[in-house]
C-alpha positions in Angstrom: -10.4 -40.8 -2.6 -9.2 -41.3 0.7 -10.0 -39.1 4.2 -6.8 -38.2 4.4 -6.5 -36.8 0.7 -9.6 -35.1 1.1 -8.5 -33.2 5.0 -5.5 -32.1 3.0 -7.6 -29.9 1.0 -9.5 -27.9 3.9 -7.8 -25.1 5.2 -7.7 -25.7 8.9 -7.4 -22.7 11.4 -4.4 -21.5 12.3 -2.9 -22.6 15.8 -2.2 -19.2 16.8 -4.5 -16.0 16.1 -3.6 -12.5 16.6 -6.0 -10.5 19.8 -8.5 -7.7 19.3 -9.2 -6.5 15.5 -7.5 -8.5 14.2 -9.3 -11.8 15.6 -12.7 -10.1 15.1 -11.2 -9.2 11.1 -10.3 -12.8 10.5 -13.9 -13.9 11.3 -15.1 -12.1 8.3 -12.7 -13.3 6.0 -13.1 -16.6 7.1 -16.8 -16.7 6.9 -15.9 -16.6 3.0 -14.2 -19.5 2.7 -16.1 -22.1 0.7 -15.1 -25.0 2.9 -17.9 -26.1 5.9 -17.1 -28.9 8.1 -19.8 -30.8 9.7 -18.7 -32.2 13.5 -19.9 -36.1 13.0 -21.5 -35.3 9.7 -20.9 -37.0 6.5 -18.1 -34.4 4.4 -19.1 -33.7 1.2 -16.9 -32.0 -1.9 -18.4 -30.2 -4.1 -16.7 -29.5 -7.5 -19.0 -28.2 -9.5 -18.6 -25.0 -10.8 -21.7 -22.8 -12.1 -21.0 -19.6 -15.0 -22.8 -16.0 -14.0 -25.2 -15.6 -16.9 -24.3 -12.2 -18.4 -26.9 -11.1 -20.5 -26.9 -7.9 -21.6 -22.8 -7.2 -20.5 -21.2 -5.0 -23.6 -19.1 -6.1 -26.3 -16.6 -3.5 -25.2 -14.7 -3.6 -22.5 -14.9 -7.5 -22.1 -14.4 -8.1 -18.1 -16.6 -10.8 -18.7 -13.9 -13.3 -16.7 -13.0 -17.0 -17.5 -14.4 -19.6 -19.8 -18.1 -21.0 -18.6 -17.2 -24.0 -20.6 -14.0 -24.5 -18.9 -13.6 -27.8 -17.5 -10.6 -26.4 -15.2 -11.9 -27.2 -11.8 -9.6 -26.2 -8.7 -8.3 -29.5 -7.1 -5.6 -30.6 -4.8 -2.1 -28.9 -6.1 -0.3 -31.1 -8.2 3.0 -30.8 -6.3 4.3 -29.6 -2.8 6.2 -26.5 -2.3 9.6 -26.6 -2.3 10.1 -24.8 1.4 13.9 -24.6 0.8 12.6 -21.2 -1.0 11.1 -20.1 2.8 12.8 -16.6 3.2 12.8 -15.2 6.8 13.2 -11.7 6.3 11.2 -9.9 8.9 13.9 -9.7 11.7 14.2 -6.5 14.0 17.2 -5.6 11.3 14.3 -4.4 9.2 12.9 -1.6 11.5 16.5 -0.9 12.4 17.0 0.5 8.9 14.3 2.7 8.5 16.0 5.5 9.8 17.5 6.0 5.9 13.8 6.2 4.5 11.3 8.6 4.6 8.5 9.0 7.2 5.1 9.2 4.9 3.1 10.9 7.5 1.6 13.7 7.0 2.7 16.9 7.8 1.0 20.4 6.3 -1.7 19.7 4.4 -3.2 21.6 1.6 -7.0 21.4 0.3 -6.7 19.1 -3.1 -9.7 21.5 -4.2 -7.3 24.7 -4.0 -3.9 23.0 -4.6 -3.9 20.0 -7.5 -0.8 17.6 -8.5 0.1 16.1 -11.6 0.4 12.7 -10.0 -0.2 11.1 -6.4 2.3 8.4 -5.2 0.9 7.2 -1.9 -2.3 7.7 0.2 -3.4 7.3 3.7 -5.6 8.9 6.3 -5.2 10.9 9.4 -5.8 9.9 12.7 -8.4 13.2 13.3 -11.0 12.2 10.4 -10.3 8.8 9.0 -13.2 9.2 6.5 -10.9 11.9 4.3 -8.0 10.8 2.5 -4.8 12.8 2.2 -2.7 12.0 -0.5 1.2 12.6 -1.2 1.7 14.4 -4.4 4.8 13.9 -6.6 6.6 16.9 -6.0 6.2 16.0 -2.3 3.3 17.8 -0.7 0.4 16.5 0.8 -3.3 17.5 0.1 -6.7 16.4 1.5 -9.3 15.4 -0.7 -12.6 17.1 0.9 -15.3 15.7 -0.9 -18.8 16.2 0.4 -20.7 13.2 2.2 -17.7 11.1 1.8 -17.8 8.7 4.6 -16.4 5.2 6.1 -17.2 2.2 4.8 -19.5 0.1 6.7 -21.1 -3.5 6.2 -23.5 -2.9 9.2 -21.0 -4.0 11.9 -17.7 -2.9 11.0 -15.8 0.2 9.1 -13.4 1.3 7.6 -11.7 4.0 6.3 -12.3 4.3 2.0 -8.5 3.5 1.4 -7.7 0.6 -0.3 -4.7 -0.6 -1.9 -6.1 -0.6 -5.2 -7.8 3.0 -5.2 -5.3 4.7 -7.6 -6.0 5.0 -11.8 -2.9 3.1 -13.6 -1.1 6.6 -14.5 -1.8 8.4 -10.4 -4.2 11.1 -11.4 -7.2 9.6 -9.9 -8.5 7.8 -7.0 -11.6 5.5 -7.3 -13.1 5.3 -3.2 -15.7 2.5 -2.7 -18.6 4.0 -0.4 -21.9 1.8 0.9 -23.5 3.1 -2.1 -21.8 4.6 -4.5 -18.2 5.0 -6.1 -16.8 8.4 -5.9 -13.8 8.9 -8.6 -11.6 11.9 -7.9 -9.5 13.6 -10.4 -6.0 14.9 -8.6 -5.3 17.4 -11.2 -8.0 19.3 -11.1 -9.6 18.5 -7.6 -12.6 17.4 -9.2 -14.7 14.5 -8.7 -18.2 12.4 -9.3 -20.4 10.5 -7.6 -21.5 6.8 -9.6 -24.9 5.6 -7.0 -25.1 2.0 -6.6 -28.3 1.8 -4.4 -28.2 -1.1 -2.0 -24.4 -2.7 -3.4 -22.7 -1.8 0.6 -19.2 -1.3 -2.2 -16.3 -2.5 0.2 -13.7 -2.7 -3.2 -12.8 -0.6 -6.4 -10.4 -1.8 -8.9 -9.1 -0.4 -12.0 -10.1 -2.5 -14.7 -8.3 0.7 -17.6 -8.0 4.0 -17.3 -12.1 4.4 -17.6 -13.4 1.3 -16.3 -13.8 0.6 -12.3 -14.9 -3.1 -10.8 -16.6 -2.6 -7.7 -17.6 -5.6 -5.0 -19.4 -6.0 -1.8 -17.6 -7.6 0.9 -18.6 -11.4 0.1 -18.8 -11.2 -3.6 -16.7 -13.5 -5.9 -18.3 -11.2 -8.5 -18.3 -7.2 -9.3 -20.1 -4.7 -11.0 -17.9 -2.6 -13.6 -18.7 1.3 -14.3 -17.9 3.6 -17.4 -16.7 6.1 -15.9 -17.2 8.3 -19.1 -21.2 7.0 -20.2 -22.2 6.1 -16.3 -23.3 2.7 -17.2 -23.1 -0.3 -15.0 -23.1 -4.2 -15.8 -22.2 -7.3 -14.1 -19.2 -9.1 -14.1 -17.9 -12.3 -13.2 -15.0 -10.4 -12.0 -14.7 -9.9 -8.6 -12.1 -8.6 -5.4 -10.1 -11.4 -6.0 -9.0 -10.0 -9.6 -6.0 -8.2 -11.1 -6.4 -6.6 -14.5 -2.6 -7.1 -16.9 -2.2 -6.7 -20.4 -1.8 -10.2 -20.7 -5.4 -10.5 -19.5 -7.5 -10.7 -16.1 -6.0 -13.3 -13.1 -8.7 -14.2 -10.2 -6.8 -15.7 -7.6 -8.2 -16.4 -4.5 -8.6 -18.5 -1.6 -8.0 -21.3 -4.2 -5.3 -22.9 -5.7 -5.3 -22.1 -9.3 -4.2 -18.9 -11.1 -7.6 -18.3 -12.9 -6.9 -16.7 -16.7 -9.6 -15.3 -18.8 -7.1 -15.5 -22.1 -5.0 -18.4 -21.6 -5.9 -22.0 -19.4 -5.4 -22.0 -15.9 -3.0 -22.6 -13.9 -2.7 -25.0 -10.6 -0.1 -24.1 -8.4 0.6 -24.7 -4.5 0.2 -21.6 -3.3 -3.6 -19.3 -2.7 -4.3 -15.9 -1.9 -6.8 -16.4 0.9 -4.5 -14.7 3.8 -5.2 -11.3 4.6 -7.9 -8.8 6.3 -9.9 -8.7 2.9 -9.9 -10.1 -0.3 -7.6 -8.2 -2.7 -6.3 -9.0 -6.5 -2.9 -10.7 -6.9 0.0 -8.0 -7.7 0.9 -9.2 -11.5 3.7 -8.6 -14.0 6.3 -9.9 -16.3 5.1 -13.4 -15.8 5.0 -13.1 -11.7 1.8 -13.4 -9.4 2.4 -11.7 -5.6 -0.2 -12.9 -3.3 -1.2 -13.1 0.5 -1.4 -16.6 1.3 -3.0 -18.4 4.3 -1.5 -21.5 5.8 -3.5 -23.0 8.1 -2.3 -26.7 8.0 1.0 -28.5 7.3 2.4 -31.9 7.3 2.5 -33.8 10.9 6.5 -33.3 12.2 7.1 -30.8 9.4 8.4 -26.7 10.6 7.3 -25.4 7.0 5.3 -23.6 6.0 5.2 -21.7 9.0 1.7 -21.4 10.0 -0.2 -18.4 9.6 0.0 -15.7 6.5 2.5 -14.6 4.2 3.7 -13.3 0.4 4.3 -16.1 -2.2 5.9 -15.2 -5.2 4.5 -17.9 -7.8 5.2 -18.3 -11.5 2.1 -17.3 -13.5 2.7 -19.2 -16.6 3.8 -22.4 -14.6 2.1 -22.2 -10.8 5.7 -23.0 -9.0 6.6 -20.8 -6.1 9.3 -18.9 -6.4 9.8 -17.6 -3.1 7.7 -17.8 0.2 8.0 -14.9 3.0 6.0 -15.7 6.0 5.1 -12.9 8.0 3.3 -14.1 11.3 0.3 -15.6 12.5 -2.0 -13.0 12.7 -4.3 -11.5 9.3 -3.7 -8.3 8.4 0.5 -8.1 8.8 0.7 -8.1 5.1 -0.5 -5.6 2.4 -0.1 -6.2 -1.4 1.0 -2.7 -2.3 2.1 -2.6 -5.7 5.5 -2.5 -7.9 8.8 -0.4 -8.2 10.3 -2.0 -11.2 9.9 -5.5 -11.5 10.0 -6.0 -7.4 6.9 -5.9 -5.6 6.3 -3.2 -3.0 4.6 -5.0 0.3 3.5 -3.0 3.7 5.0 -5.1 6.6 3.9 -5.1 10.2 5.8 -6.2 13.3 3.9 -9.5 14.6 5.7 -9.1 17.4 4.2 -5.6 18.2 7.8 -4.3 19.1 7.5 -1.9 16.3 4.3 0.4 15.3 5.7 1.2 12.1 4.8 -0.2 8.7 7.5 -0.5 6.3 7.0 -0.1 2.8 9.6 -2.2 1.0 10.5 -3.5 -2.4 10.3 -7.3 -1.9 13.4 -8.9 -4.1 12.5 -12.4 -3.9 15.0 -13.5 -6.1 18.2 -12.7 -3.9 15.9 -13.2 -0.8 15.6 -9.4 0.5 13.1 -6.6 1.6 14.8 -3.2 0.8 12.7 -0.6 2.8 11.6 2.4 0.6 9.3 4.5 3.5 7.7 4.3 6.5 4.7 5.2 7.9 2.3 5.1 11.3 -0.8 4.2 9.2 -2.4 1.6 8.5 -5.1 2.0 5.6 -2.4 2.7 2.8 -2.3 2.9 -1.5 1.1 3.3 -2.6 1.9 4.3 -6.6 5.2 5.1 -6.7 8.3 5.4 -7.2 8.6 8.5 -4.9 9.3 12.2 -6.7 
């Protein structure tokens, strides 16, 4: 192998880094990254690829996660991407638009204890107490979930409010919060909840693996720990942050290059889904992956891909991107929302920092074009709509 080849699959730093939070937030994901280069040392790859024994994981439900006798190993993508699929869409237009869309902010606020909903379609938290979420309802009202001892995330240096864009149960009528050392599920309908302890996990990530099975992760795990929510237990997983949960099976995808299937054989492809504040699952359906990609090198003389993060759109069966929309050089412009229909809904920031406003859009990457659904001043968010 050649230097060269083997320089082409680091990801180098960006050029340009965003100030403040966001600098100190890219550290952490960073530190992540499997990649270490030496200064003068000699660079070694390392390939190999070791299985999480799972003795003692249930029959039923199998997250168990890919093959251990897989010979799949993520290498250099097998093709370039095809930058004439490079769509510019976050212009000042955008934010001009938002006037037509609604504000989610919240407004009067009931007590979820005193005041249940069917179903919630978006969540968030207010400025006064970021450690209580308050969650819009269908029929359009908002309610704060008041749950005793709930508190902020913390990983010893940083927190965080519980939000996550992952947090809501496939069907809206509950909300799964990671805290340092437990889950708490809540049920909107009744304004119940309980309390799952996991002494000593710090849980930074819960996703829905069905309706009664939540994965939960630290920080800097590329594995989880799923609960039954309905018998208590726990076991380990090889799941981890980086995976998304589909009928068709479970996708990892990370800061790697290969859409990593537990049902069918992987997939190389050009694009990762290392960009980002955190490590979040892929946005999957009908054949489509949606992640947050990083870009931290490009060819010498070459303007694409512009460096810095953005959403790829990537054919899951095949690996080939679709579409590509940067959205600036700083982490954290960029938050993989969910779906409303077959279009991905994304939460945009202005790099620029023109606009304070996140716009929540649909992301039609087919005809190249973000239309805006809301609009909100916060920045922790989990959207399951479509809007009542």
């Amino acid at each position: 192998m050649k230097l060269s080849d083997l320089v082409d699959q680091l990801e180098l730093p960006e050029t340009e880094v965003a100030e403040g939070i966001w600098e100190a937030a890219r550290r952490r994901t960073r530190r992540r990254r499997t990649v270490a280069v030496g200064v003068g040392a000699t660079l070694v790859l390392v390939v190999g690829v070791s299985a999480l024994s799972l003795r003692g994981e249930p029959e039923r439900p199998r997250p168990a996660g890919p093959d251990p006798t897989s010979t799949v190993t993520p290498t250099r993508y097998a093709r370039e991407i095809d930058h004439s699929n490079t769509q510019r869409l976050l212009t000042p237009d955008l934010w001009a638009r938002l006037d037509a869309v609604p504000a989610l902010d919240p407004g009067a606020t009931t007590e979820l204890a005193d005041d249940p909903m069917t179903r919630g379609v978006f969540a968030t938290v207010e400025g006064d107490d970021p450690a209580v979420p308050v969650v819009l309802g269908v029929d359009g009202r908002w309610r704060r979930v008041s749950v005793p001892g709930l508190g902020l995330i913390s990983d010893g240096r940083y927190t965080s409010p519980p939000i996550r864009p992952t947090e809501f149960s496939p069907d809206g009528t509950r909300l799964a919060l990671p805290q340092p050392d437990s889950l708490v599920v809540v049920d909107l309908t009744d304004g119940s909840h309980r309390t799952y302890p996991m002494p000593g996990r710090f849980l930074s990530f819960a996703i829905w693996v069905d309706v009664s099975h939540v994965l939960v992760a630290s920080e800097a795990d590329t594995t989880g720990t799923v609960v039954d929510l309905d018998t208590r237990d726990a076991y380990p997983s090889r799941f981890g942050p980086n995976t998304a949960f589909t009928d068709d099976g479970a996708l990892t995808w990370g800061g790697d290059r290969l859409l990593d299937w537990d049902s069918r054989p992987d997939v190389p492809t050009p694009a990762n889904n290392g960009g980002g504040l955190n490590p979040y699952p892929p946005l999957v359906r009908d054949g489509i992956a949606v992640g947050d990609m990083a870009v931290g090198s490009r060819e010498l003389g070459s303007e694409d891909p512009p460096l810095g993060d953005g959403v790829v759109a990537v054919d899951a069966t095949t690996g080939d991107v679709l579409a590509y929309l940067p959205t600036g050089p700083g982490p954290g412009l960029a938050v993989l929302l969910g779906w409303q229909g077959d279009l991905p809904v994304l939460g945009l920031l202005d790099r620029t920092g023109e606009h304070s406003t996140m716009v929540i859009a649909a992301w039609d990457y087919r005809a190249g074009r973000l239309e805006p659904l809301a609009q909100t001043s916060g920045r922790v968010v989990a959207w399951n709509g479509p809007l009542g």
